[in-house]
PQR file of N, CA, C, O and H, with PARSE charges and radii, in Angstrom:
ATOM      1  N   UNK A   1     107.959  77.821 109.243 -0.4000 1.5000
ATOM      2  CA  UNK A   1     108.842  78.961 109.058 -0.0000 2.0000
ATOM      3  C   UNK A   1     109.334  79.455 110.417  0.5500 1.7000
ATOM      4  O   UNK A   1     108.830  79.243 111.520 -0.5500 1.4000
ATOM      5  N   UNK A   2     110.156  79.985 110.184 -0.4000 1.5000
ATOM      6  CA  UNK A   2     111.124  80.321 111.789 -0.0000 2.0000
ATOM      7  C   UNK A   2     110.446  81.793 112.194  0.5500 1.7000
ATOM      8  O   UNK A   2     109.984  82.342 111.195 -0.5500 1.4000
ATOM      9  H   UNK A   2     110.567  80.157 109.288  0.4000 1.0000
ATOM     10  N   UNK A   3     110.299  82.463 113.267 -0.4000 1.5000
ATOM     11  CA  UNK A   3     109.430  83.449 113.954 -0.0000 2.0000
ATOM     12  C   UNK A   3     110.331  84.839 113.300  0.5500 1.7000
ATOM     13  O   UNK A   3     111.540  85.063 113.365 -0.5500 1.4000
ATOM     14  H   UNK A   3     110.675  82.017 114.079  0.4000 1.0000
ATOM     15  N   UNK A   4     109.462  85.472 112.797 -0.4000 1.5000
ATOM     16  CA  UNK A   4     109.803  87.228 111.941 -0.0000 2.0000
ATOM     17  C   UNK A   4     109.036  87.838 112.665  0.5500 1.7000
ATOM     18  O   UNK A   4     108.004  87.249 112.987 -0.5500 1.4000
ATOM     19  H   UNK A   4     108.480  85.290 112.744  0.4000 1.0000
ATOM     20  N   UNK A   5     109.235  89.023 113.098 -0.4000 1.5000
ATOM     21  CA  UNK A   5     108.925  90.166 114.062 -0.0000 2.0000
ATOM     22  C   UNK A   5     108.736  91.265 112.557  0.5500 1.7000
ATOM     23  O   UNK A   5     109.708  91.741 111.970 -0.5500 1.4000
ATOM     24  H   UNK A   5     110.073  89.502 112.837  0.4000 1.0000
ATOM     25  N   UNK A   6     107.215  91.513 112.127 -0.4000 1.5000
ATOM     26  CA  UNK A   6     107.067  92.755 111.548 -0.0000 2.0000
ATOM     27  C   UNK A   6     106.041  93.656 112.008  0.5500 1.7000
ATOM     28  O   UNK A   6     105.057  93.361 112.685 -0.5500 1.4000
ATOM     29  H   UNK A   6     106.425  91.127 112.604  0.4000 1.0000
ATOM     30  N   UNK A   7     106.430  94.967 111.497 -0.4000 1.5000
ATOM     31  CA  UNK A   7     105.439  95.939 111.793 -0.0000 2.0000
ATOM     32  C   UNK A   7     105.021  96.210 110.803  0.5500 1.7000
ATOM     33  O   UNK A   7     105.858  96.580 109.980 -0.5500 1.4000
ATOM     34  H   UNK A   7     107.230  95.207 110.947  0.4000 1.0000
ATOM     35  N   UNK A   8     103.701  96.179 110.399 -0.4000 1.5000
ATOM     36  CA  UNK A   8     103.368  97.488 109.230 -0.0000 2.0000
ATOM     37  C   UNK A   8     101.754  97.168 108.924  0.5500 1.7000
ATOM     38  O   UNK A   8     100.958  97.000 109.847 -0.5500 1.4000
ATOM     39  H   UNK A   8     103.021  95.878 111.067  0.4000 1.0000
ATOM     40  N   UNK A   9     101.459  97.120 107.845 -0.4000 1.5000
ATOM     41  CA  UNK A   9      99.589  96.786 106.965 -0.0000 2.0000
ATOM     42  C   UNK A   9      99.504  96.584 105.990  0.5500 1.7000
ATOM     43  O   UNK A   9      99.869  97.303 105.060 -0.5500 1.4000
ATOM     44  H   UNK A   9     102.106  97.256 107.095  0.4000 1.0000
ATOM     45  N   UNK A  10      98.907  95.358 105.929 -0.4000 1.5000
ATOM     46  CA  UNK A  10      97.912  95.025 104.522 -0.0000 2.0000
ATOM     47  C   UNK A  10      96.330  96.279 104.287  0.5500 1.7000
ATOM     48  O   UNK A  10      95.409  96.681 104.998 -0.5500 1.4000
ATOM     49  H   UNK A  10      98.611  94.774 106.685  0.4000 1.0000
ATOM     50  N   UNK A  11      96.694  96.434 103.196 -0.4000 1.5000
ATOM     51  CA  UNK A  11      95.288  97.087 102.484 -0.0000 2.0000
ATOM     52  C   UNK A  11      94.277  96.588 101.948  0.5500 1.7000
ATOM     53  O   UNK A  11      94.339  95.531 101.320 -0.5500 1.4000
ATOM     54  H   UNK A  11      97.442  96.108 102.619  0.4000 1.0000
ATOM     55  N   UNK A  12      93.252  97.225 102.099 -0.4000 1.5000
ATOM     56  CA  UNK A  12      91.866  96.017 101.306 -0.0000 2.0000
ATOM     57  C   UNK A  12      91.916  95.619 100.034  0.5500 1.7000
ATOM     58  O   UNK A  12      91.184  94.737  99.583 -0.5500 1.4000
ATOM     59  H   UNK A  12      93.201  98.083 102.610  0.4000 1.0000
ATOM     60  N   UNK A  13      93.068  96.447  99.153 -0.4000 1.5000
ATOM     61  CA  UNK A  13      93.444  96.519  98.018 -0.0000 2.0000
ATOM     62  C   UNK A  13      94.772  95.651  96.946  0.5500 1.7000
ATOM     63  O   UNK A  13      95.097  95.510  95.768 -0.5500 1.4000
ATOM     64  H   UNK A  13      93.663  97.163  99.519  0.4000 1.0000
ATOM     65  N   UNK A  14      95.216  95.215  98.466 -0.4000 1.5000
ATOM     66  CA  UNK A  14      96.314  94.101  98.406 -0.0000 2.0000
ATOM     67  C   UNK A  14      97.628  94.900  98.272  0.5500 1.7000
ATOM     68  O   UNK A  14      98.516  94.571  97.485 -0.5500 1.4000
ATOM     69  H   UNK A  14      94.952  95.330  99.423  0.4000 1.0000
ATOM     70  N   UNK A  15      97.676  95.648  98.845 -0.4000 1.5000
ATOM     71  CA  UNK A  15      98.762  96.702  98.919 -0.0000 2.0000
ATOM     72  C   UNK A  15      99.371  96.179 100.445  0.5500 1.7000
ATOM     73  O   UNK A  15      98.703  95.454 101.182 -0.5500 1.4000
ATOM     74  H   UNK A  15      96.956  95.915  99.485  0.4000 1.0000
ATOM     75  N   UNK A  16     100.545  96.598 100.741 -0.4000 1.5000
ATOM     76  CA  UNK A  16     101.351  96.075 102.024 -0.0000 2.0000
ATOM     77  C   UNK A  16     102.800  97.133 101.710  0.5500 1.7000
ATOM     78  O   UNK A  16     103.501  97.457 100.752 -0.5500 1.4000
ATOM     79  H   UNK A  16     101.088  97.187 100.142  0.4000 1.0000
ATOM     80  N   UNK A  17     102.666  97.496 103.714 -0.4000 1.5000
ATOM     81  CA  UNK A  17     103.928  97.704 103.775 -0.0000 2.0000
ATOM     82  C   UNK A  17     104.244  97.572 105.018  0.5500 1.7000
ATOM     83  O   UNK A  17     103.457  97.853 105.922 -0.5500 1.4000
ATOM     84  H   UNK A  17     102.097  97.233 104.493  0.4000 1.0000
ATOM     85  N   UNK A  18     105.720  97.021 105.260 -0.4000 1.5000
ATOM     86  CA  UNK A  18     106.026  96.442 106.444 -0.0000 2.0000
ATOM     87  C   UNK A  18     107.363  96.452 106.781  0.5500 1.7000
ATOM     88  O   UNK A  18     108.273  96.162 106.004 -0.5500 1.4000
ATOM     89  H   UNK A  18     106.360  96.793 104.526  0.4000 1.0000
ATOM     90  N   UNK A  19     107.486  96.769 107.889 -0.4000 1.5000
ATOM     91  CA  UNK A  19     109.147  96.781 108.349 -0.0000 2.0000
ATOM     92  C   UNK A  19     109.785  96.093 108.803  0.5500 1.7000
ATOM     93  O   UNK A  19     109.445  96.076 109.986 -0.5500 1.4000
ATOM     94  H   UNK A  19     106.747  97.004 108.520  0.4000 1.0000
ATOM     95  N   UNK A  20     110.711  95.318 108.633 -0.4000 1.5000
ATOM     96  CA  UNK A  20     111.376  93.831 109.879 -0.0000 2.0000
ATOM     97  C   UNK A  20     112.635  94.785 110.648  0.5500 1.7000
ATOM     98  O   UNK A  20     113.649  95.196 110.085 -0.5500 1.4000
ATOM     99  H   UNK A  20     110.988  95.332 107.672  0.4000 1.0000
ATOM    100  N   UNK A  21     112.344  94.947 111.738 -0.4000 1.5000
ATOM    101  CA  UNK A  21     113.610  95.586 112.481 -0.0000 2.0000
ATOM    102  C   UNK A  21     114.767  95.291 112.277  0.5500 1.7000
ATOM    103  O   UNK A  21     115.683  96.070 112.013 -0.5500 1.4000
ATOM    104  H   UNK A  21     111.520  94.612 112.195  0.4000 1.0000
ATOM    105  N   UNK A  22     114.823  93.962 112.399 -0.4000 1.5000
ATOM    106  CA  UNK A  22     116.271  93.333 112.920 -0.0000 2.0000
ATOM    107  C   UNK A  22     117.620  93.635 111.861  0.5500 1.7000
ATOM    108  O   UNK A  22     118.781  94.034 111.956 -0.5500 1.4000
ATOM    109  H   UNK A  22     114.079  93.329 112.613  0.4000 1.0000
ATOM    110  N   UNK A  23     116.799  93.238 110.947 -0.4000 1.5000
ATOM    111  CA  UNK A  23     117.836  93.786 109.402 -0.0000 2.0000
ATOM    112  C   UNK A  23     117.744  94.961 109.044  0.5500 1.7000
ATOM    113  O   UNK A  23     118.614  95.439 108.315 -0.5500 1.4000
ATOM    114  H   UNK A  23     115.856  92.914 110.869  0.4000 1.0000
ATOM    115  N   UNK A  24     116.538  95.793 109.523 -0.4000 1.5000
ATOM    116  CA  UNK A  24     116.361  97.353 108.893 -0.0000 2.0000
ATOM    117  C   UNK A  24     115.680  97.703 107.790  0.5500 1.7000
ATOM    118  O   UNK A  24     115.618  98.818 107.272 -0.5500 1.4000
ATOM    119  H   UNK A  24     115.832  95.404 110.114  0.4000 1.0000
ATOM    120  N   UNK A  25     114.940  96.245 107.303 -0.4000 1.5000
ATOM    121  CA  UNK A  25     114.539  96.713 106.324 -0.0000 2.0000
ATOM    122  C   UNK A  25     112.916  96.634 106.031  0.5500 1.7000
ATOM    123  O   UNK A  25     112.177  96.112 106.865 -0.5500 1.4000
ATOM    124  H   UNK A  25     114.990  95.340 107.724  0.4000 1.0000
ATOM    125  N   UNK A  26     112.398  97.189 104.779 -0.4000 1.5000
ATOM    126  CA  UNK A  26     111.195  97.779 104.525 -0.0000 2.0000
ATOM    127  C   UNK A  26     110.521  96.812 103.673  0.5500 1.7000
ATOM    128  O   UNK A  26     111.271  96.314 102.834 -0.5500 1.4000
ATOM    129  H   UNK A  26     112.999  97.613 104.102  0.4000 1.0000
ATOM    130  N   UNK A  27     109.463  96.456 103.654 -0.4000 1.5000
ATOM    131  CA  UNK A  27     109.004  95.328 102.468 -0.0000 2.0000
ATOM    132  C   UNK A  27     107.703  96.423 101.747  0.5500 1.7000
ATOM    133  O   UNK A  27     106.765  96.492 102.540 -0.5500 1.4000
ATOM    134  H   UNK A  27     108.854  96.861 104.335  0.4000 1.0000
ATOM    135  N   UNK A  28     107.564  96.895 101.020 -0.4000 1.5000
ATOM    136  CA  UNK A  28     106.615  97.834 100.482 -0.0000 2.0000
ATOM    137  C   UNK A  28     105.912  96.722  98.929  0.5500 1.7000
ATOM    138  O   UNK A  28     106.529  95.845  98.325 -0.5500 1.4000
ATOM    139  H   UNK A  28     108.326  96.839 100.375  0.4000 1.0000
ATOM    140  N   UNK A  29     105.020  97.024  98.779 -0.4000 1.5000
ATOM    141  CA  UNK A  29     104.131  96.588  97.509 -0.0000 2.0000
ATOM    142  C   UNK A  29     103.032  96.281  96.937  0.5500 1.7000
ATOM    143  O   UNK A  29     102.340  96.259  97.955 -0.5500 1.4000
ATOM    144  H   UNK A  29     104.519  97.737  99.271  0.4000 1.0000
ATOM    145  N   UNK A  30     102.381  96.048  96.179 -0.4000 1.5000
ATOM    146  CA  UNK A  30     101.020  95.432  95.541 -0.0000 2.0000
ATOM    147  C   UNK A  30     100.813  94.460  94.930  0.5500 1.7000
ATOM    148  O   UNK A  30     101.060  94.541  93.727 -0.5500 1.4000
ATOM    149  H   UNK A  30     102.943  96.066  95.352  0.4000 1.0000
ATOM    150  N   UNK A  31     100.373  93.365  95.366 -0.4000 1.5000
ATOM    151  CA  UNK A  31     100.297  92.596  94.207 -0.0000 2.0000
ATOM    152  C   UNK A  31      99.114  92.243  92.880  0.5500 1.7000
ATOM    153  O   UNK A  31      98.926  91.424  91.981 -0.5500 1.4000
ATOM    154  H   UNK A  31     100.172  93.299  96.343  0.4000 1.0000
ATOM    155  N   UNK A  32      98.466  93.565  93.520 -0.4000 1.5000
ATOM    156  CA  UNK A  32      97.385  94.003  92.435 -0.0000 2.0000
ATOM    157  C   UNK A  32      96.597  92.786  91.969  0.5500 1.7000
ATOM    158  O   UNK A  32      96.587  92.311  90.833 -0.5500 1.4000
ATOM    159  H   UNK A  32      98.619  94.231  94.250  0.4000 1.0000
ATOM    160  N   UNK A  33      95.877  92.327  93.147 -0.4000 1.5000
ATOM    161  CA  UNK A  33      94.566  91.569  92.865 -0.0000 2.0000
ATOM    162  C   UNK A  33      93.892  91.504  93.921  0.5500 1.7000
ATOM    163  O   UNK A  33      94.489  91.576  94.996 -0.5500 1.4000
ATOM    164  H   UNK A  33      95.886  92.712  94.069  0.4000 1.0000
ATOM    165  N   UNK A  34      92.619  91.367  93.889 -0.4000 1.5000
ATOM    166  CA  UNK A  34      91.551  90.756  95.611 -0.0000 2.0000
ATOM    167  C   UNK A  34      91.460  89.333  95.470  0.5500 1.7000
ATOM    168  O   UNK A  34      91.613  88.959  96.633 -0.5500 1.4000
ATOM    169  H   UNK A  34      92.134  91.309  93.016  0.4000 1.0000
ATOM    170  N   UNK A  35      91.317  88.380  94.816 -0.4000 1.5000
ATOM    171  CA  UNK A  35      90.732  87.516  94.606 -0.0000 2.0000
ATOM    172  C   UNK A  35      91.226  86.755  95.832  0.5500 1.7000
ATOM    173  O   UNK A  35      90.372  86.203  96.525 -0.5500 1.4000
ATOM    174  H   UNK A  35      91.193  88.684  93.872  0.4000 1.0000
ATOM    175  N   UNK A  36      92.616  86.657  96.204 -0.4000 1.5000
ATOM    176  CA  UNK A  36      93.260  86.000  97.258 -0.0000 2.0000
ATOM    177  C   UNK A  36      93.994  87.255  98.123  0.5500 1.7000
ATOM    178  O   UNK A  36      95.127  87.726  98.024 -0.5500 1.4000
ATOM    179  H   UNK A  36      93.310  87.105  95.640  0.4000 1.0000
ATOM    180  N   UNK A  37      92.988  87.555  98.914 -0.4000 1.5000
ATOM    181  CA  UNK A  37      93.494  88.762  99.826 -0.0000 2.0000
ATOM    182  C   UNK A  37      94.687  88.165 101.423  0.5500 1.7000
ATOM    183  O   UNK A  37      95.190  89.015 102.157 -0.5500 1.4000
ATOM    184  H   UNK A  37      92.068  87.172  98.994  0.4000 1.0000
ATOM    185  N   UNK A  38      94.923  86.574 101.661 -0.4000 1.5000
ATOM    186  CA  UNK A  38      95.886  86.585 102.347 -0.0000 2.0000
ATOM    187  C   UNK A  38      97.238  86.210 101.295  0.5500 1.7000
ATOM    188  O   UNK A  38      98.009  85.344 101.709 -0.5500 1.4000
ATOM    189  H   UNK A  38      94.514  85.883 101.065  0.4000 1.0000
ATOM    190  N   UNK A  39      97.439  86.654 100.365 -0.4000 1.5000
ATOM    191  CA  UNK A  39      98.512  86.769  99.497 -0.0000 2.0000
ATOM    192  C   UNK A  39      99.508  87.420  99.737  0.5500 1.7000
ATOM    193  O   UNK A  39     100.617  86.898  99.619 -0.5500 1.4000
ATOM    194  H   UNK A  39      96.814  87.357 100.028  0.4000 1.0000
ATOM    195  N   UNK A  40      99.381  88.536 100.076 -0.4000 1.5000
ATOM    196  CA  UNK A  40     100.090  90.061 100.532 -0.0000 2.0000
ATOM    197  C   UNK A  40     100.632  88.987 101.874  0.5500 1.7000
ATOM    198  O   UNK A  40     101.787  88.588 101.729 -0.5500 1.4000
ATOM    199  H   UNK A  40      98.480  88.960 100.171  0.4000 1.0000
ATOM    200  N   UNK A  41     100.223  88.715 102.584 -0.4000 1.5000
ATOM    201  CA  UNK A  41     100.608  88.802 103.946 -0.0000 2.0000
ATOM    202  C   UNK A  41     101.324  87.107 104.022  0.5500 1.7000
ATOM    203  O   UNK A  41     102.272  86.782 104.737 -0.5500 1.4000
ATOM    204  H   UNK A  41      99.284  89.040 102.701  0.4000 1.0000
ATOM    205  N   UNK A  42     100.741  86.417 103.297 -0.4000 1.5000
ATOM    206  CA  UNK A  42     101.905  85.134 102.795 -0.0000 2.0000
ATOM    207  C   UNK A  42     103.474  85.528 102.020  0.5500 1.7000
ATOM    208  O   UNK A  42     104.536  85.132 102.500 -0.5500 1.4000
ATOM    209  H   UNK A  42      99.972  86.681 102.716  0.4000 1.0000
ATOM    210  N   UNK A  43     103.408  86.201 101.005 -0.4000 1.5000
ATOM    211  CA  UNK A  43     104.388  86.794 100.551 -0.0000 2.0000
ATOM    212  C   UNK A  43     105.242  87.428 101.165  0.5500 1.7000
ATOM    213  O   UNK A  43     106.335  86.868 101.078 -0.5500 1.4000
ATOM    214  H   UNK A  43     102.545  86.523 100.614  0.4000 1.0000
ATOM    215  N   UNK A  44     105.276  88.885 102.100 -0.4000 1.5000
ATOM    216  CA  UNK A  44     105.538  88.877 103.420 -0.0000 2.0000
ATOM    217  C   UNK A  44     106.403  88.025 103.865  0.5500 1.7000
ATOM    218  O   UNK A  44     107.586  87.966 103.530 -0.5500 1.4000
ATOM    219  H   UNK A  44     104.388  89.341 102.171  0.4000 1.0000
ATOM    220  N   UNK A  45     105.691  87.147 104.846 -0.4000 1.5000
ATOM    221  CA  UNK A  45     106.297  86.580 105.674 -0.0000 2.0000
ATOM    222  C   UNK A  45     107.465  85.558 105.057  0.5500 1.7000
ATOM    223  O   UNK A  45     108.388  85.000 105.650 -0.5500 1.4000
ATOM    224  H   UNK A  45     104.730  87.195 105.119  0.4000 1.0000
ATOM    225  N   UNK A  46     107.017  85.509 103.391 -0.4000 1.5000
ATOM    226  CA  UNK A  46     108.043  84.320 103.076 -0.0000 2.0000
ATOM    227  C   UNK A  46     109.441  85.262 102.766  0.5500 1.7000
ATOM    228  O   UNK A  46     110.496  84.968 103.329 -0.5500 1.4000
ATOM    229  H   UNK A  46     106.267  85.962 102.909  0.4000 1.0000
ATOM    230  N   UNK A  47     109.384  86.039 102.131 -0.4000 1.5000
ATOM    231  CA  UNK A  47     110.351  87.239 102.150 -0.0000 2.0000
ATOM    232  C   UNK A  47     111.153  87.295 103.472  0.5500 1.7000
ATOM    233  O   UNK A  47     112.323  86.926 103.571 -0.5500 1.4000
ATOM    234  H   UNK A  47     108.528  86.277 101.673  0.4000 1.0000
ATOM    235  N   UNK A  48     110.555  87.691 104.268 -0.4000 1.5000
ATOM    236  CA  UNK A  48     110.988  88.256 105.653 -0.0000 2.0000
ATOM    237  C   UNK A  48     111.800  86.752 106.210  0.5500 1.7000
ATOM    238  O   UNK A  48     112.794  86.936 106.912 -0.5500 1.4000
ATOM    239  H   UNK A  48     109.604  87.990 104.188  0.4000 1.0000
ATOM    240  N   UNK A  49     111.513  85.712 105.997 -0.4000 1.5000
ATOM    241  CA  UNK A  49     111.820  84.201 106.560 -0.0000 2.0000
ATOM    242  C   UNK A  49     113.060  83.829 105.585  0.5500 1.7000
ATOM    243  O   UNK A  49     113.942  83.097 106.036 -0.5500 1.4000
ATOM    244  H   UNK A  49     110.705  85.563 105.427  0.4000 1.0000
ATOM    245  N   UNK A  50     113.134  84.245 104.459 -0.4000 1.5000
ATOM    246  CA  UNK A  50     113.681  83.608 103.583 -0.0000 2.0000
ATOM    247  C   UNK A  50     115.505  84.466 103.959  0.5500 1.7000
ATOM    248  O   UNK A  50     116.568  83.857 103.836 -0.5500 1.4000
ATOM    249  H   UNK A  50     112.418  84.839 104.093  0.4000 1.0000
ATOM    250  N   UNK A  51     115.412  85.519 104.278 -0.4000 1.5000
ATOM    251  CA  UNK A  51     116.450  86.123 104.591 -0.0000 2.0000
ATOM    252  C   UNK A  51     117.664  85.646 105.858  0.5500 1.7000
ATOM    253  O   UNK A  51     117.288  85.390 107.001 -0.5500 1.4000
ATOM    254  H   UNK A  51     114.548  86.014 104.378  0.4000 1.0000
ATOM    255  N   UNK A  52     118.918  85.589 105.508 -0.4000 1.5000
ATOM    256  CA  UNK A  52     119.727  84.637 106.383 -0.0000 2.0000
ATOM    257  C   UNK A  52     120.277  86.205 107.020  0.5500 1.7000
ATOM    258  O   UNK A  52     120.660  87.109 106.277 -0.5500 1.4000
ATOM    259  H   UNK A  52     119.223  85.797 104.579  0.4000 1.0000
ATOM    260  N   UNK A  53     120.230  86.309 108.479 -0.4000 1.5000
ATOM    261  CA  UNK A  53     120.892  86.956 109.734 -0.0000 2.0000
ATOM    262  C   UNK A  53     122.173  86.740 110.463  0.5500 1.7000
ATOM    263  O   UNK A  53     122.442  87.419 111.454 -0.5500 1.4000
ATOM    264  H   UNK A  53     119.919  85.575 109.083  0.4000 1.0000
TER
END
């Protein structure tokens, strides 16, 4: 995947929220499970990557 610059946090709860500057925008959500707690933060980044600049 090509390099995304975010700010924000994953929760122990699988909650996430995160900001990508460049576009301005906010990625907020839950995906309401633990079982796979780097989920949140895979999802994320594919979001944030998937977007054309």
């Amino acid at each position: 995947m090509g390099k995304v610059e975010l700010m924000g946090h994953l929760d122990s709860t699988a909650s996430f929220t995160f900001y990508y500057p460049t576009p301005d925008l906010f990625f907020v959500g839950d995906v309401n499970q633990m079982a796979k707690p780097a989920l949140p933060a895979r999802l994320v980044m594919q979001l944030a990557s998937s977007i054309r600049l």
